[in-house]
N, C-alpha and C positions, 0 to 999 in steps of 0.2 A: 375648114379649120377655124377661120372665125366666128360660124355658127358655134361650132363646139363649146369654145371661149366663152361665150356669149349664156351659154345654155347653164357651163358651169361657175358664173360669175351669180349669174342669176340662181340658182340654186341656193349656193353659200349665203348670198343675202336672203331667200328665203330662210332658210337655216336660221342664221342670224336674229332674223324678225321675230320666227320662233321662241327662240332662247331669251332676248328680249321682252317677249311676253309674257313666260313662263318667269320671270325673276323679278318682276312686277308681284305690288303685297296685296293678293286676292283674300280678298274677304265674303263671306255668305252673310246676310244680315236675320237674323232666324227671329221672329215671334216668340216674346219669352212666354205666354201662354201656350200657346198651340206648337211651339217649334217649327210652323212651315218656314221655309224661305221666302222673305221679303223682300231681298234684296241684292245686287250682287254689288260692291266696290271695288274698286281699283286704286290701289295708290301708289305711290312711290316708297319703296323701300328704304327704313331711317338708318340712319349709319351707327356703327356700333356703339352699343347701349347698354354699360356696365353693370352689374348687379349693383343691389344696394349697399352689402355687404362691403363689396369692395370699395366702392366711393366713401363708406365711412374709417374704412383703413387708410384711404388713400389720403385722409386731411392731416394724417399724422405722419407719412410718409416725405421724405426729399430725395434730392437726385445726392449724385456721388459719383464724382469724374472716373474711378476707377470700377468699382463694382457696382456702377450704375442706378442703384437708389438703397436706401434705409429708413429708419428710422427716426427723428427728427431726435437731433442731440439732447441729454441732463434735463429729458422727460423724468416730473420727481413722481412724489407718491401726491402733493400738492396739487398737480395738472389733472390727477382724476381723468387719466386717459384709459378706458375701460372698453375692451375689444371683445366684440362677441362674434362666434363661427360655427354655422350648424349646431351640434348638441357639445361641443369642445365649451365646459363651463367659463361664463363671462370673468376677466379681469383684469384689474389697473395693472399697465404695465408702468417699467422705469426704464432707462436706457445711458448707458454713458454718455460722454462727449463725446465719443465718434459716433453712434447711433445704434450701439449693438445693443437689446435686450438683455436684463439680467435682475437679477432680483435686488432690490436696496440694499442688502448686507454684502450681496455679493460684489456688487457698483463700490460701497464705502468700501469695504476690503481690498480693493484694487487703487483707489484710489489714493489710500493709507499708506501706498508705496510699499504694504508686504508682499512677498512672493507669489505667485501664483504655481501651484504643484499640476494642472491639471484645465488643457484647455481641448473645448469643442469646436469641432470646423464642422459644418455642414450647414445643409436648409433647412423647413420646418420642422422635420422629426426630431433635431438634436436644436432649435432654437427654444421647440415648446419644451422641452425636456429641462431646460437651465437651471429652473426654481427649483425641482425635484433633486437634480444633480448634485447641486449644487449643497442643498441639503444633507442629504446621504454620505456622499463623500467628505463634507465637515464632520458628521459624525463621528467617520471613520478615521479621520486625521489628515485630511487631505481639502485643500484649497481647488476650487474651481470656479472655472469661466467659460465664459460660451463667446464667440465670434462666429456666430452662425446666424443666418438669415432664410426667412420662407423665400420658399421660389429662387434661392440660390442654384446654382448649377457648378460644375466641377473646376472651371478656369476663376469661379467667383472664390469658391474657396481658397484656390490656389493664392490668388490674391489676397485674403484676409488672411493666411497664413503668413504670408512673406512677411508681409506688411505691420499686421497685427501682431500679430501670435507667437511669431520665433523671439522678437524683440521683448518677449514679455520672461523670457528665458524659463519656459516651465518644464517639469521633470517628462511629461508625459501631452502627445497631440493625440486626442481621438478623434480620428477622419468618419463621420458618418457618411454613408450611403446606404441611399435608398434603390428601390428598383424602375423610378419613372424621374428623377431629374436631372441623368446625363443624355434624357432627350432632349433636354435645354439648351445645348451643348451650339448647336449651330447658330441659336436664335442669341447667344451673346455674342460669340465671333461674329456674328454679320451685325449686330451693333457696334462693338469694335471699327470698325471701319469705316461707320460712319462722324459726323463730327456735328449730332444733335442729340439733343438730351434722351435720356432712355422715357419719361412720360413720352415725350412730343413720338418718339420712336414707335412708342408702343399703345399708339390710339390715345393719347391724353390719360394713360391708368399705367399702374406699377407691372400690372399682370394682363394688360389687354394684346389683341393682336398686332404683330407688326406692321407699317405700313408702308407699302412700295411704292422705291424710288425711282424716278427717271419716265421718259416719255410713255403714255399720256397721263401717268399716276399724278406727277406734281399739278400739270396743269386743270386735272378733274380735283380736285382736292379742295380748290376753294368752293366747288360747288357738289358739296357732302351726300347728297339725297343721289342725283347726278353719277355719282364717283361708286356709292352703292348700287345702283341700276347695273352699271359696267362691272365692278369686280365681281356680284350674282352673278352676272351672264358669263364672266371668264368662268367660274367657279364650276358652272355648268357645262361650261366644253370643255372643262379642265381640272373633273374634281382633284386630282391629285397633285393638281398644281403644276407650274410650271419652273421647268428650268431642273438643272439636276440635284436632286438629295443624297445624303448621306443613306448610304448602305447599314444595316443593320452589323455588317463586319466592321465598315469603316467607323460607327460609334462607338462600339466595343472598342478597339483599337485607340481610337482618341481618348476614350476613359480610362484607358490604362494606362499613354500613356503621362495622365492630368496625375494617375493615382503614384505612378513610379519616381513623377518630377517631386511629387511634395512629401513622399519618404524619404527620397535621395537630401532631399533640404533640411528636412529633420533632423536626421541621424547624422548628417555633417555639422550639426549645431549638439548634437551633443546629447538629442533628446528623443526619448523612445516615441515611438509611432505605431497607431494601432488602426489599422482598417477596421471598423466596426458595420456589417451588412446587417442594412435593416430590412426583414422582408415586409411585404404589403399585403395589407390583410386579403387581397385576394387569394394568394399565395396558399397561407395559412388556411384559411378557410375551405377553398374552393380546390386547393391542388394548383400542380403545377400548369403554364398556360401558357402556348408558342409565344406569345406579347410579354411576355415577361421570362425573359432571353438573360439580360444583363449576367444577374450573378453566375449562372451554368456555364457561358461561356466564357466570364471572366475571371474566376475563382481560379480554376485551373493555370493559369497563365499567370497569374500574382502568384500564387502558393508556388513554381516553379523558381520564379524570382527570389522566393524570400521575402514579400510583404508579409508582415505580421497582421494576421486575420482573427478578428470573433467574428465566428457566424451563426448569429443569434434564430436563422432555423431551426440550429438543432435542441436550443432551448423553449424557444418556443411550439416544437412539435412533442415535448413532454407534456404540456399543456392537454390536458382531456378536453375543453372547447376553447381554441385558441381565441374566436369570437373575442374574448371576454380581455383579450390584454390590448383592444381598439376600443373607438367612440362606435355605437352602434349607427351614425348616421356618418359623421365625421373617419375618412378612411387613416388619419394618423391613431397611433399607438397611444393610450390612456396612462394612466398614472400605474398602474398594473404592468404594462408591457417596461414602460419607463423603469419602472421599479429592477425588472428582471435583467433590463441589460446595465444599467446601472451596477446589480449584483455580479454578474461575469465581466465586469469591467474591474471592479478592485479585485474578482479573483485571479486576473491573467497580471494586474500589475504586481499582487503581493508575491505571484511564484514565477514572477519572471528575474532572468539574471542580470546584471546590472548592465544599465544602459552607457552607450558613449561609446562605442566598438563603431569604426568607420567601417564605409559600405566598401569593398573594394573591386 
């Protein structure tokens, strides 16, 4: 019995030594003339190591005890803070005093204390969209704002609506979603719970990976090369991670019901509520794909409820190459797609009946 023991202790550490070496950062050193191999290195693997892109967002970004970071507050047109993303064309943004983007006229017009008819909750697809929005629906006689954030997730929204948005008493909340950021969904509740800042949380960046807490994570941590040797090697006996996830049933279910609490909240203030689904240009492009589940199984189960839905597939599947209402590098929606949901957003407000009817 203790041979046995003995045999399969020893194994596992081989094992281990394995995976160990294998999560080590092999490098081939090749002859840039001839290509032979010169040389073989070994190093220690660097700890995570953010794009460039996002380190120059990140200087314009802060934390935020509730929705966990923004935008750095009554950013003018003066600050020349000028954001560039893949092929999404470069430009100065501005930002209220709380830190939401929005465009100067739209900022001064809030500001001014006039009303706002028309506010957006969601993440990147309805934050880039604000200037355009914003636009369009002045045109048409109607006031808008945006309280939406990239890389938001569905309990953030919920948040900037309570908080922000009802208080602003506007005629109409359009809820955007998208089809990939209620997989966000867990990675804010397990921030919630803790009582450190969302950078420090989340690798020193707004959008890096999480970092785990408790025995030996803290104690490897101050030695970072070290801390990535071990989580590689966990990675590798563990691609899927450990400890239990959310089910594909159980996310759906959470987003529905993130999406039920904050029409119930609306419509008891008095003010119309528009789930607005935005598909992803995979979607559009490519067809439909088992990884992008969300709206199929959650349309049905809102539309039984009575959430008030646009579902901007069916507009954009009149499109002869849908392609063309995205960034062709950039997988958000263009000023084209923007334009078109824009357009079925004042058509469902103009022939809808009047709002303020409690949910019962």
């Amino acid at each position: 019995m203790h041979r046995f023991i003995r045999d399969i202790l020893l194994f596992c550490l081989l094992v281990l030594t394995v995976q160990v070496i294998v999560s080590l950062d092999w490098k081939i050193v090749r002859n840039l003339e001839t290509g032979k191999a010169t040389a073989l290195r070994i190093g220690i693997p660097i700890p995570y190591e953010p794009a460039p892109e996002i380190r120059a967002v990140q200087k314009y970004q802060v934390e935020h005890p509730e929705l966990g970071f923004l935008w750095k507050p009554s950013i003018s047109e003066r600050d020349n803070v000028v954001v560039a993303w893949g092929d999404v064309p470069a430009g100065a943004i501005t930002t209220d005093d709380i830190g939401f983007a929005n465009s100067k006229e739209a900022v001064a017009y809030r500001e001014s204390g006039q009303p706002v008819d028309i506010i957006g909750i969601g993440a990147s697809y309805i934050g880039g969209a604000q200037k355009l929005f914003h636009e369009y629906f002045a045109l048409n006689g109607y006031s808008y704002y945006s309280f939406a954030h990239g890389r938001f997730t569905l309990p953030q929204y919920n948040i900037a609506l309570e908080k922000y948005a009802l208080p602003e008493k506007p005629k109409w909340i359009i809820y955007g979603l998208n089809e990939v950021s209620f997989a966000l969904i867990p990675d804010f509740e397990a921030w919630r719970k803790t009582e450190i800042g969302w950078f420090e949380y989340h690798s020193g960046t707004w959008c890096g990976p999480a970092i785990k807490r408790g025995f030996p994570y803290d104690q490897l941590r101050a030695c970072p090369r070290l801390n990535n040797v071990y989580l590689n090697t966990m990675n590798n006996f563990f691609p899927k991670g450990l400890g239990k996830k959310p089910s594909q049933k159980e996310l759906v279910q959470k987003t529905e019901r993130y999406i039920i609490d904050a029409w119930k909240k609306t419509e008891s203030h008095g003010i119309g509520f528009i789930l607005l689904l935005i598909p992803s240009k995979v979607r559009m492009v490519q067809g439909p794909s088992p990884a992008l589940y969300l709206f199929d199984d959650l349309v049905p189960r809102l539309s039984r409820a009575g959430v008030p839905i646009i579902d901007l597939r069916d507009t954009y599947k009149q499109v002869e190459d849908p392609s063309l209402l995205y960034f062709q590098q950039d997988a958000h929606w263009n000023q084209t797609g923007v334009y078109r949901a824009a357009r079925e957003i004042l058509a469902y407000i103009e022939t809808a009946l009047p709002k303020g009817k409690k949910i019962e």
